[in-house]
DSSP file (Angstrom, degrees, kcal/mol; ACC not computed):
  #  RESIDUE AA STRUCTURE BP1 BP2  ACC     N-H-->O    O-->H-N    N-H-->O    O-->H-N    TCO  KAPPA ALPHA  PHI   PSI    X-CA   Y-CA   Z-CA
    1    1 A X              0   0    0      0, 0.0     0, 0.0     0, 0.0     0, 0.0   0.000 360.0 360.0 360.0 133.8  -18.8    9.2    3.3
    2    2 A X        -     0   0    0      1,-0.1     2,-0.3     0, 0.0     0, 0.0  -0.200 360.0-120.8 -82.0 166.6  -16.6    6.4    3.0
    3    3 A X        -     0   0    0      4,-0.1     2,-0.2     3,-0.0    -1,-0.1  -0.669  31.9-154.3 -95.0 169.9  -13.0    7.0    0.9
    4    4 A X     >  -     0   0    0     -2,-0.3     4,-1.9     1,-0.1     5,-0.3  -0.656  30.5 -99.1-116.0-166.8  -12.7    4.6   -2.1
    5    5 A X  H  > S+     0   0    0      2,-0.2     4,-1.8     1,-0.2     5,-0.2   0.892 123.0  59.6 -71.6 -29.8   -9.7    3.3   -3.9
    6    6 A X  H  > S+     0   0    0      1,-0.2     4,-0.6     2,-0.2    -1,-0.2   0.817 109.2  44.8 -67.8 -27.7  -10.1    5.9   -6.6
    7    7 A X  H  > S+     0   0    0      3,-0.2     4,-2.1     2,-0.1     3,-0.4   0.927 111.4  51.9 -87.3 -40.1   -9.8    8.7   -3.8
    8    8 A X  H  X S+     0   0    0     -4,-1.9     4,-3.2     2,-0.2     5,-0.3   0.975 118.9  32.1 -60.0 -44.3   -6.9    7.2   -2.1
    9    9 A X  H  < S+     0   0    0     -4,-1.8     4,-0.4    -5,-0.3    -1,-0.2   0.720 118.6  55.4 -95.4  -1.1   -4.5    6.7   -5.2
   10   10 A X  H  X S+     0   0    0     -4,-0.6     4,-0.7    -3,-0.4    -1,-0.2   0.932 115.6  41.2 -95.4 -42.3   -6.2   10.1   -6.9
   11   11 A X  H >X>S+     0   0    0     -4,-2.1     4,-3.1     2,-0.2     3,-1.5   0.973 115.5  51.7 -57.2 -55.3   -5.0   12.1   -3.3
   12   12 A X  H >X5S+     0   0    0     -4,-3.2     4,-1.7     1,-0.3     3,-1.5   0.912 113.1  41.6 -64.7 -57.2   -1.6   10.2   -3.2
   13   13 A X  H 3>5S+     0   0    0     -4,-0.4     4,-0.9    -5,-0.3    -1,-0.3   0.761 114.9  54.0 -44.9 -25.1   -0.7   11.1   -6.7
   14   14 A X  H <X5S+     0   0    0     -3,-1.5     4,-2.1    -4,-0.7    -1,-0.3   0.912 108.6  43.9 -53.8 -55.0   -2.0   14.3   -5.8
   15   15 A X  H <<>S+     0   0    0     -4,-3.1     5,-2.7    -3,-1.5    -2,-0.2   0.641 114.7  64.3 -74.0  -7.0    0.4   14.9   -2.4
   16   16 A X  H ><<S+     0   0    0     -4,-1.7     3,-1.3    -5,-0.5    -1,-0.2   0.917  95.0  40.9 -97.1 -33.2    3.0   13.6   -4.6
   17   17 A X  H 3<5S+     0   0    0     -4,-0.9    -2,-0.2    -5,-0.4    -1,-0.1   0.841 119.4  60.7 -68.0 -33.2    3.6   15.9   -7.6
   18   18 A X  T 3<5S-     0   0    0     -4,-2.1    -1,-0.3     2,-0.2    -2,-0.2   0.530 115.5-119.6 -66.2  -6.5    3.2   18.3   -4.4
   19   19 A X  T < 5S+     0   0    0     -3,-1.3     2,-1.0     1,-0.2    -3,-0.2   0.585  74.1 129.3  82.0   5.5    6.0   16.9   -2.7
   20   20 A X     >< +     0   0    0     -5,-2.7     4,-0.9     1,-0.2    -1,-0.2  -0.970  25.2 169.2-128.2  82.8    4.4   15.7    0.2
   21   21 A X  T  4  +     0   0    0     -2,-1.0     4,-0.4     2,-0.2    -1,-0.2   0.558  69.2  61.5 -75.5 -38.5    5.7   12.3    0.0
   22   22 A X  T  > S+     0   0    0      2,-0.2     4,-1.6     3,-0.1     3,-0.3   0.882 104.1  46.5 -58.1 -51.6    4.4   11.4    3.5
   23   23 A X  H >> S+     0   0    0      2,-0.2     4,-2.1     1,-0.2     3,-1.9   0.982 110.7  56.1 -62.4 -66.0    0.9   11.9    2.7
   24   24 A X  H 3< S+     0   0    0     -4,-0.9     4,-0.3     1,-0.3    -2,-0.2   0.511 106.3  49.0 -52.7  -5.1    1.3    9.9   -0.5
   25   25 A X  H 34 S+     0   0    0     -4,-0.4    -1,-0.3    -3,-0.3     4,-0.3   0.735 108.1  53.2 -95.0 -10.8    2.5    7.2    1.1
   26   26 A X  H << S+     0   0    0     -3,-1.9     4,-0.4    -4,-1.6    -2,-0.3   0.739 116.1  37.3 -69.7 -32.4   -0.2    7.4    3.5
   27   27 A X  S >X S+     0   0    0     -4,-2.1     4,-1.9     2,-0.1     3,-0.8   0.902 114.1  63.4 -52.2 -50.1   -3.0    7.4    0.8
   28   28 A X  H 3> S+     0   0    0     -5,-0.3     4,-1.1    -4,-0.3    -2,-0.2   0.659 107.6  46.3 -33.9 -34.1   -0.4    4.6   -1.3
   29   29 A X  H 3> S+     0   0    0     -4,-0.3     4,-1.8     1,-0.2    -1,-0.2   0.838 113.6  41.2-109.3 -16.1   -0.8    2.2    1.6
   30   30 A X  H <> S+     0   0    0     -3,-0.8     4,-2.3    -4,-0.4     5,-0.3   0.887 117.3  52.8 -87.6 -30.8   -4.7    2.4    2.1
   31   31 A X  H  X S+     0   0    0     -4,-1.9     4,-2.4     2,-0.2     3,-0.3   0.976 114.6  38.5 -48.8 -54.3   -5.0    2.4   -1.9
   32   32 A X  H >X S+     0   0    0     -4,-1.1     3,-1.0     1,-0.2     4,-0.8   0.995 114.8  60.3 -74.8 -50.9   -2.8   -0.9   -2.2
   33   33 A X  H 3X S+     0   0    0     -4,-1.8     4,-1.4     1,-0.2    -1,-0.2   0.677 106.6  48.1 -16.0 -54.1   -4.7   -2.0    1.1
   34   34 A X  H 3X S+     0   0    0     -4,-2.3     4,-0.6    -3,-0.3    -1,-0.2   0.476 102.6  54.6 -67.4 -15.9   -7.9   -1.8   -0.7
   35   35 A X  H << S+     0   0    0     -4,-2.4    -2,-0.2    -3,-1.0    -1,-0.2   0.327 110.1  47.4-109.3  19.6   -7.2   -3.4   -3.4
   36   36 A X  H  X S+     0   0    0     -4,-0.8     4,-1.1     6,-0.1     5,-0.3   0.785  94.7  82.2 -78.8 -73.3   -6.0   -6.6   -1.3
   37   37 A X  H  X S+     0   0    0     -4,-1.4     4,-1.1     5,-0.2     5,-0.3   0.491  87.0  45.2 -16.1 -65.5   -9.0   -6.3    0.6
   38   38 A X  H >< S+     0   0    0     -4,-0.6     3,-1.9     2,-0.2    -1,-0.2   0.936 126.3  29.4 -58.4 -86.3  -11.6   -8.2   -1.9
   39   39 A X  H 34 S+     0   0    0      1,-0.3    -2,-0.2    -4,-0.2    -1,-0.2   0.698 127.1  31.6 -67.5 -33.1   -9.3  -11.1   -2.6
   40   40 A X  H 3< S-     0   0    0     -4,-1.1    -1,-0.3     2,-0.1    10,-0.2   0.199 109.6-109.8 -88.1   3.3   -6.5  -12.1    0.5
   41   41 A X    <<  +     0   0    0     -3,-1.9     9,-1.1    -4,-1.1     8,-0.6   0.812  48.3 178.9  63.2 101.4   -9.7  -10.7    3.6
   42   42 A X        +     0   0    0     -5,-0.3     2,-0.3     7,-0.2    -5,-0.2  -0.231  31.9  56.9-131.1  51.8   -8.2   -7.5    5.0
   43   43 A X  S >  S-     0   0    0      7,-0.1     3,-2.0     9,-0.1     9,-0.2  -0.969  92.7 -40.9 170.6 155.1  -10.2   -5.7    7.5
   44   44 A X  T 3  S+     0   0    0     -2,-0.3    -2,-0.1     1,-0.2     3,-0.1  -0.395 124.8  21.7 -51.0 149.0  -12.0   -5.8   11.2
   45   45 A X  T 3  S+     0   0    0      1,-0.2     2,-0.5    -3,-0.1    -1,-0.2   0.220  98.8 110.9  60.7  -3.5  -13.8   -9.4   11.3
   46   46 A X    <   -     0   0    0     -3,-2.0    -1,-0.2     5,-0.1     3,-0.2  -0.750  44.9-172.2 -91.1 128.8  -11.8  -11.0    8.9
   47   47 A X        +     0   0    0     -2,-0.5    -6,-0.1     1,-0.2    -5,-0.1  -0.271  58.8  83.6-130.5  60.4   -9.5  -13.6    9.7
   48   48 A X  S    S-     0   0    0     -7,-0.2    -1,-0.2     2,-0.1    -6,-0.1   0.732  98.8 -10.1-116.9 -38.4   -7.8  -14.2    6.8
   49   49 A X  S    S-     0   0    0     -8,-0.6     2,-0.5    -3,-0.2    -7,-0.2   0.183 112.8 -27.6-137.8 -28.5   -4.8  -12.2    5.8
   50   50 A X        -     0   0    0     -9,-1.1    -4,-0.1   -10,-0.2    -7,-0.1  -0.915  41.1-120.1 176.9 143.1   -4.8   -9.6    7.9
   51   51 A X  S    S+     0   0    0     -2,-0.5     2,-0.2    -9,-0.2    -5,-0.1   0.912  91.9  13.9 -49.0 -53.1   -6.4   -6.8   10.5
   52   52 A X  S  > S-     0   0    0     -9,-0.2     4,-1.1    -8,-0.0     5,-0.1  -0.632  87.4 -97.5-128.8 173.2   -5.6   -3.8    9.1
   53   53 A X  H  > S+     0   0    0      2,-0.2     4,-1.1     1,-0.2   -10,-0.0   0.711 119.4  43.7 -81.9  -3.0   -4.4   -2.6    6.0
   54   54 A X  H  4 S+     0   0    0      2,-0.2    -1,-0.2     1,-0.2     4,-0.2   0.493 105.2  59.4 -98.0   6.4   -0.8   -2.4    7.0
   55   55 A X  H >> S+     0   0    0      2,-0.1     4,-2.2     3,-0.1     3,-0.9   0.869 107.7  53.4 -73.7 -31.5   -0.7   -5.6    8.8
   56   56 A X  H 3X S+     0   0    0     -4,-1.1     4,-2.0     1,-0.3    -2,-0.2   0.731 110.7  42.3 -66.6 -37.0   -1.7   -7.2    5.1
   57   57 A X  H 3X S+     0   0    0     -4,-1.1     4,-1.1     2,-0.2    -1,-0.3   0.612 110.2  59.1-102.8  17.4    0.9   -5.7    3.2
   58   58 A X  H <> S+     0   0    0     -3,-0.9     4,-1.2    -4,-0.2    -2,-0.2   0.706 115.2  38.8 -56.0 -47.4    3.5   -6.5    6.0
   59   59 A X  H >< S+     0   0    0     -4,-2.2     3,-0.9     2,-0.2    -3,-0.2   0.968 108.7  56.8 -82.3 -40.4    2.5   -9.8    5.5
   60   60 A X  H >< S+     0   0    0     -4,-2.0     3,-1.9     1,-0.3     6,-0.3   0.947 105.1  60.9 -50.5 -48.9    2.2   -9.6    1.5
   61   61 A X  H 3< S+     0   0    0     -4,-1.1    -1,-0.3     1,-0.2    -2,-0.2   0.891 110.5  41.7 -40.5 -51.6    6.0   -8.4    1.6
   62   62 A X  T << S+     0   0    0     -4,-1.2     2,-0.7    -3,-0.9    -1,-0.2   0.101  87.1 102.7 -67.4   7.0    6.8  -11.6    3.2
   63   63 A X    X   -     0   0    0     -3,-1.9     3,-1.6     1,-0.1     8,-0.1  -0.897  55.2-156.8-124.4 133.2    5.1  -13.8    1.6
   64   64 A X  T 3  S+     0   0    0     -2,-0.7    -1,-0.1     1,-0.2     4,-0.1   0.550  80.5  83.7 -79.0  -7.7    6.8  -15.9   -0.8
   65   65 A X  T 3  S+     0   0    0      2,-0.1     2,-0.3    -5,-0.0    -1,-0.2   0.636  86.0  70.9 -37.8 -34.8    3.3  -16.7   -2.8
   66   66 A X  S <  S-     0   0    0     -3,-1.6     5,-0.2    -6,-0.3     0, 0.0  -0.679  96.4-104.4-115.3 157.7    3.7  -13.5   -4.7
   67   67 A X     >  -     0   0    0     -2,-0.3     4,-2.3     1,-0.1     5,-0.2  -0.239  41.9 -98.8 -68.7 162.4    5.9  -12.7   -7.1
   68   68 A X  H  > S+     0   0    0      1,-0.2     4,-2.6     2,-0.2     5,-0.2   0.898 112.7  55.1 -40.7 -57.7    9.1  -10.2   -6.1
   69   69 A X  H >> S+     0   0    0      1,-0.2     4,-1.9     2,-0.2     3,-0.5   0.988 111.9  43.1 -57.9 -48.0    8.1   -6.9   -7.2
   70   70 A X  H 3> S+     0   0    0      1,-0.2     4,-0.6     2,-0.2    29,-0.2   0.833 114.0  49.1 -68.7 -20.3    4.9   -7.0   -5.4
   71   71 A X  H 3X S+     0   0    0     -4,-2.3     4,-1.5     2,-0.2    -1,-0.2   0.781 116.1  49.0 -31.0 -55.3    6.6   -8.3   -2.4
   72   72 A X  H <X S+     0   0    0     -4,-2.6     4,-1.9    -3,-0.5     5,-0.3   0.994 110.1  46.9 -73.4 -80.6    9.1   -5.4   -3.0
   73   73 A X  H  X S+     0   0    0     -4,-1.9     4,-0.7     1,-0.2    -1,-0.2   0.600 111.3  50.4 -42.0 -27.7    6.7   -2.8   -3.4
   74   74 A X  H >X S+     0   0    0     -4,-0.6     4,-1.6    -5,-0.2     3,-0.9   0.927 108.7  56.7 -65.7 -63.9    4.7   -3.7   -0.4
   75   75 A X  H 3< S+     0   0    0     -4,-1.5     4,-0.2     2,-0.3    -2,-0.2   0.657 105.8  48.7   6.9 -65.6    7.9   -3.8    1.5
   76   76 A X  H >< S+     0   0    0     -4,-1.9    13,-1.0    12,-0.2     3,-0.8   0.810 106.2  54.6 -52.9 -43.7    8.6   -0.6    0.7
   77   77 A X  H << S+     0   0    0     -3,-0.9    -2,-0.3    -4,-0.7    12,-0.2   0.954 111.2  47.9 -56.6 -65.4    5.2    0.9    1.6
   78   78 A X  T 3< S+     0   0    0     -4,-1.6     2,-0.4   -21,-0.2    -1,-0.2   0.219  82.4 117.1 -62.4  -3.0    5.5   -0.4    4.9
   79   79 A X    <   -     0   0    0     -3,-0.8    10,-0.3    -4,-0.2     9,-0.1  -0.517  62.2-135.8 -55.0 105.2    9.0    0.8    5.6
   80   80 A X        -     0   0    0     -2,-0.4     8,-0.5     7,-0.1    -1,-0.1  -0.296  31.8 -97.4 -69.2 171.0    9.0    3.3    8.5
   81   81 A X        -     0   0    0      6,-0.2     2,-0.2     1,-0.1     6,-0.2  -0.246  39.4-126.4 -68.6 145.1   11.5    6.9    7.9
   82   82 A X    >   -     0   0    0      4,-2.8     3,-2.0     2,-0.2     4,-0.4  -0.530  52.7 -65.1-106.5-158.1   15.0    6.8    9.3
   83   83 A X  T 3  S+     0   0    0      1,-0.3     2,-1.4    -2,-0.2    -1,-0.1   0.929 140.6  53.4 -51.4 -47.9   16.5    9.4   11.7
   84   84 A X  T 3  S-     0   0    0      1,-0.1    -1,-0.3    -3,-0.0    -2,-0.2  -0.188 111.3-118.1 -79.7  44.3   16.0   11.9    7.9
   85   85 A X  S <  S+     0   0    0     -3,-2.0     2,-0.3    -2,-1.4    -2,-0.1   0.788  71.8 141.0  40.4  33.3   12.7   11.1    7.7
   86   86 A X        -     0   0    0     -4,-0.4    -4,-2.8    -6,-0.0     2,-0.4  -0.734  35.4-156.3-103.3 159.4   13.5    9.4    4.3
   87   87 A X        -     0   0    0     -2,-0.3    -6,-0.2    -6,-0.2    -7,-0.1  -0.987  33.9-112.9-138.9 143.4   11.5    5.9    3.6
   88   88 A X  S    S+     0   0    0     -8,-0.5     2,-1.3    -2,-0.4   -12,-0.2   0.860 105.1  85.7 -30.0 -50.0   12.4    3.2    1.5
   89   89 A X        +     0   0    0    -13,-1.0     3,-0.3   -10,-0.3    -2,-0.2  -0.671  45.0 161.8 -67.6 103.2    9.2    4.4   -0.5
   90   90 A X  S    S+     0   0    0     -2,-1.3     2,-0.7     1,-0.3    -1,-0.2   0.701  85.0  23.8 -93.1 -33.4   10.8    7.1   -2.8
   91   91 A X  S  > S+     0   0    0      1,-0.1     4,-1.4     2,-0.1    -1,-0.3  -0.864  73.5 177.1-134.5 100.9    7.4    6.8   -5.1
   92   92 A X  H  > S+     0   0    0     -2,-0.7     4,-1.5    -3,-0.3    -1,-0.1   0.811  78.5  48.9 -70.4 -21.0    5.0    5.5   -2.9
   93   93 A X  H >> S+     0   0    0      1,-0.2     3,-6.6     2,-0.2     4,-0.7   0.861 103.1  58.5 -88.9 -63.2    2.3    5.6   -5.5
   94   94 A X  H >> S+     0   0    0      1,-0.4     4,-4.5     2,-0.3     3,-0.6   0.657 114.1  52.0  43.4 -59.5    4.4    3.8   -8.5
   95   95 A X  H 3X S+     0   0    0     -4,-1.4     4,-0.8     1,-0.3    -1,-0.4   0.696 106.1  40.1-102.6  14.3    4.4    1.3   -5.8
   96   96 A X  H <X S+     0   0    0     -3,-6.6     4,-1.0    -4,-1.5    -2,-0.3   0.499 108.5  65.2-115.1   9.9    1.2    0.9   -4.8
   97   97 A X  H <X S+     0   0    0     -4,-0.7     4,-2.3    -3,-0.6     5,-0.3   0.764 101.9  56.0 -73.6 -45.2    0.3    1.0   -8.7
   98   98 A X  H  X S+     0   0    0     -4,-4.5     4,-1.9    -5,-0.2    -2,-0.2   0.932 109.9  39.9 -43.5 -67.4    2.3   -2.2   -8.7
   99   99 A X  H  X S+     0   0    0     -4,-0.8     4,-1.0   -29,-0.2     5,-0.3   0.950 116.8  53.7  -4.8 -81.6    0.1   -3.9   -6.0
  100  100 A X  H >X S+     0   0    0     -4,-1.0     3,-1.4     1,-0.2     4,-1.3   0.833 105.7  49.2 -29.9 -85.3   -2.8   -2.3   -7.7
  101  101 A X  H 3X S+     0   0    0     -4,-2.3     4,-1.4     1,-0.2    -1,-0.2   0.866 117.6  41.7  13.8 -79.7   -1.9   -3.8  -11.2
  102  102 A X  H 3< S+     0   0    0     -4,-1.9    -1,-0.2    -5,-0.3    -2,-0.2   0.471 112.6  52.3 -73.5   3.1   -1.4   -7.6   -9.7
  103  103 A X  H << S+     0   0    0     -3,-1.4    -1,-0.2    -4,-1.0    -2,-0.2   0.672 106.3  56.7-116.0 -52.9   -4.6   -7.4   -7.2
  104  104 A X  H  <        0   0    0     -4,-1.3    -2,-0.2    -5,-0.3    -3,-0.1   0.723 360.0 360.0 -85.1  -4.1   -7.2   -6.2  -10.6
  105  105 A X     <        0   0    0     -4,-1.4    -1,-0.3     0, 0.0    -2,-0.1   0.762 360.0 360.0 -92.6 360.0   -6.1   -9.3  -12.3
């Protein structure tokens, strides 16, 4: 059974009040992923924004089309951990609610 967007961003927000900040950003990034998907072409066969969903918000971070915060919040999402496993994303789902938000309008 395929996940949907409502099970990705209802798990991260789950793994996040749990503390499990790594999973919640790994749900956070397919959530925000999916909800790019419909409008920018995100996925195998698509040739349009992007392959996967974290080449598509790699690129949405960079792309000067969209306003800062979602830029910023994408940005974050895509951040890798440093040497303390800490990531840019301190509330991954907060920022892939941003994403989310600017995508449903």
């Amino acid at each position: 059974m395929s996940r949907t967007l409502h099970d990705e961003i209802t798990e991260a927000r789950q793994a996040q009040a749990a503390g499990n900040i790594g999973r919640a950003r790994t749900c956070a990034r397919r959530a925000a992923g999916m909800a790019m998907q419909a409008t920018l072409g995100i996925g195998p066969g698509t040739a349009t924004y992007g392959s996967t969903f974290i080449d598509g918000l790699r690129r949405l971070a960079d792309d000067r089309h969209f306003p800062d915060e979602v830029r910023a919040a994408a940005a974050r999402l895509v951040d890798r951990s440093n040497k303390e496993r800490q990531s840019a994303s301190q509330n991954p789902v907060q920022d892939a609610e941003i994403i989310l938000e600017f995508f449903a309008k």
